[in-house]
C-alpha positions in Angstrom: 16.5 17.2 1.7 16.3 18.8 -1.6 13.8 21.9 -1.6 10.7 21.4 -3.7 8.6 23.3 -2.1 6.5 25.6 -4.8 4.0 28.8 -4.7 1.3 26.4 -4.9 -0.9 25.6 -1.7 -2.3 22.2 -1.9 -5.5 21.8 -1.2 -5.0 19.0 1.3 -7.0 17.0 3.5 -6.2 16.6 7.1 -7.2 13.0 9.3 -6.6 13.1 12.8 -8.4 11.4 16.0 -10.7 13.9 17.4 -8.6 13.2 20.6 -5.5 15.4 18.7 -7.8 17.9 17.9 -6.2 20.3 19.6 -2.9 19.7 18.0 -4.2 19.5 14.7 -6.1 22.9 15.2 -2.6 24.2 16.4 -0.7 22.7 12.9 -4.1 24.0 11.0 -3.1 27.5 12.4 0.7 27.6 12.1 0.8 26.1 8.2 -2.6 27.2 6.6 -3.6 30.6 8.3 -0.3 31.9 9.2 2.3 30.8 6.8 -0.2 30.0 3.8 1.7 26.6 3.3 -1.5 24.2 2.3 -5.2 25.0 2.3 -6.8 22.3 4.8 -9.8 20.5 4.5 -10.9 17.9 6.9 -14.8 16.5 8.2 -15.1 18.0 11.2 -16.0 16.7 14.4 -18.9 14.1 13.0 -19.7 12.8 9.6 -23.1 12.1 8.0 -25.5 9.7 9.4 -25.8 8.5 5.7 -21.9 7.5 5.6 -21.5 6.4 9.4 -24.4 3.9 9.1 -24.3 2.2 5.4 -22.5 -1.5 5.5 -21.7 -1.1 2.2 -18.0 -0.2 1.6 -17.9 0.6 -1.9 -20.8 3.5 -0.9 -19.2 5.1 2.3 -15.9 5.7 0.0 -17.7 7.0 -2.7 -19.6 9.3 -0.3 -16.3 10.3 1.5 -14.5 11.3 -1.8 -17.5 12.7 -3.1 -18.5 15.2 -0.2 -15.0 15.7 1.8 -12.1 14.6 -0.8 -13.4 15.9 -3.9 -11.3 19.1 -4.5 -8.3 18.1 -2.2 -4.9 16.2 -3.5 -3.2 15.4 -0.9 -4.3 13.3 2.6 -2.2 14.0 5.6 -2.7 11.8 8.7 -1.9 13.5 11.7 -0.3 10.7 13.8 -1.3 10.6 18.0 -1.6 7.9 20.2 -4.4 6.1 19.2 -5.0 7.4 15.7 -3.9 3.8 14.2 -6.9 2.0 15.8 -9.8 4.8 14.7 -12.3 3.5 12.0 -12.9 6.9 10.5 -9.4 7.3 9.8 -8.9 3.8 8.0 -12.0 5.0 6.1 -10.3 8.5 5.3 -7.1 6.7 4.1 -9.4 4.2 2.0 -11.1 6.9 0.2 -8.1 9.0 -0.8 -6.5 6.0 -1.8 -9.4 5.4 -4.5 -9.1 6.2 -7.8 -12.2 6.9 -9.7 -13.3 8.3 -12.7 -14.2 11.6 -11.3 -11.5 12.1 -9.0 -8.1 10.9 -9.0 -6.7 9.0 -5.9 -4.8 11.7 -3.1 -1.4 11.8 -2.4 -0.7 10.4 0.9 1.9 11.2 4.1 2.0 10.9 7.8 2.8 13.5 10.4 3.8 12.6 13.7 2.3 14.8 16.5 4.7 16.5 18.8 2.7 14.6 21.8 3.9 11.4 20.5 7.4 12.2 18.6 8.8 10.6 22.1 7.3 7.5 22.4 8.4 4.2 21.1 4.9 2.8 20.5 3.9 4.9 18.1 1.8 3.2 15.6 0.3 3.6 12.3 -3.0 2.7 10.6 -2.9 -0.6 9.1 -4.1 0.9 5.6 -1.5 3.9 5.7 1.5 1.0 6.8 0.6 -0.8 3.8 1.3 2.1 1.5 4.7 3.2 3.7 6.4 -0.3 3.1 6.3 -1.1 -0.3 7.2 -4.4 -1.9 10.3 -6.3 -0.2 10.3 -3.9 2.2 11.1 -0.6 -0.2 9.9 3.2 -0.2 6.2 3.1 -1.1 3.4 5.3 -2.2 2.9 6.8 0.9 5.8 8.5 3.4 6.0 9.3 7.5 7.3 12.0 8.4 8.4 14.0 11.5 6.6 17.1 12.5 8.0 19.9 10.5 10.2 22.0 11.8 9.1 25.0 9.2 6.9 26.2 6.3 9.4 25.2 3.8 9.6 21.4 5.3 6.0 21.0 5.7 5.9 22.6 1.6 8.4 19.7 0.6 6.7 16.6 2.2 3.7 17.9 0.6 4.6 18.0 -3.1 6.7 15.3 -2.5 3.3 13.4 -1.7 1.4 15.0 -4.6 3.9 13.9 -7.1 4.1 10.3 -6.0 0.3 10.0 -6.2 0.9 9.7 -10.5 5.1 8.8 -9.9 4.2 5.5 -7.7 0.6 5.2 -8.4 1.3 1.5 -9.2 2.2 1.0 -5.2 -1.2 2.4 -3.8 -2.3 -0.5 -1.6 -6.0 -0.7 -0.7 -7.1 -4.3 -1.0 -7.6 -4.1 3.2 -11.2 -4.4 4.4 -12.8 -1.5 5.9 -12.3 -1.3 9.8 -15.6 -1.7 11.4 -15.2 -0.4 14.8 -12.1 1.2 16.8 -9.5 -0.5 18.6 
């Protein structure tokens, strides 16, 4: 892999299933606090009422980007066990895919947790799969990647993510309805 990895933390936002939390805490500590790779951003443990309870799509990923995605340009979904069957994920990728006039659509990449690196059934979120495979099977505007083995890794898959968010902005897929309860 060629280095690109640059002085600048990304401001990145981190989706996860709150049953990896304890993982992600563990990445959050070893790449943001220790070895000043990203800055991470994520919800928390439970969102708004006002976003959790509105039908309307168009609304909750306005709301999303708005109050949690505003300032970040990157998404990284940490990948576990069930993480591709969670709601509030699909609705995390959904709203860092959207481009709006106020804020440009994220950079997206996938993370494999160590918990799951072994297992053949790993799975990914429908919304974040559609971005992976581009057209006739291709690269597309997101990637998936293993859990980094260092800063310097974890530095390149992130710039590598925020320049395709302008460099393949033509493959962002999010024509997929909003997942409306967890699998």
């Amino acid at each position: 892999m060629t280095t690109l990895a640059t002085k600048t933390r990304r401001k990145c936002f981190i989706s996860y299933h709150h049953a990896d939390e304890i993982e992600v805490a563990q990445f959050i500590q070893t790449f943001d606090h220790n070895q000043d790779v990203l800055i991470a951003r994520g919800i928390g443990a439970s969102m708004s009422g006002d976003i959790i309870n509105s039908s309307d799509q168009d609304y909750i990923m306005r709301r999303i980007r708005e109050k949690y995605l505003r300032d970040t340009s990157v998404t990284i979904v940490m990948i576990g066990r069930e993480t591709w069957g969670r709601k509030y994920v699909d609705w995390e990728i959904a709203a860092s895919l959207r481009n709006t006039p106020q804020v440009s659509a994220s950079g997206l990449l996938a993370i494999t947790l160590p918990s799951v690196a072994a297992y053949a059934s790993r799975q990914l979120p429908y919304r974040l799969k559609d971005n992976i495979q581009g057209k006739d099977g291709t690269e597309g505007y997101a990637r998936w990647w293993r859990y980094p083995s260092n800063s310097d890794t974890l530095a390149d898959f992130i710039e590598i993510a925020y320049s395709d968010r302008t460099k393949k902005d033509y493959l962002r897929n999010n024509r997929r309805l909003l997942r409306q309860r967890n699998a």
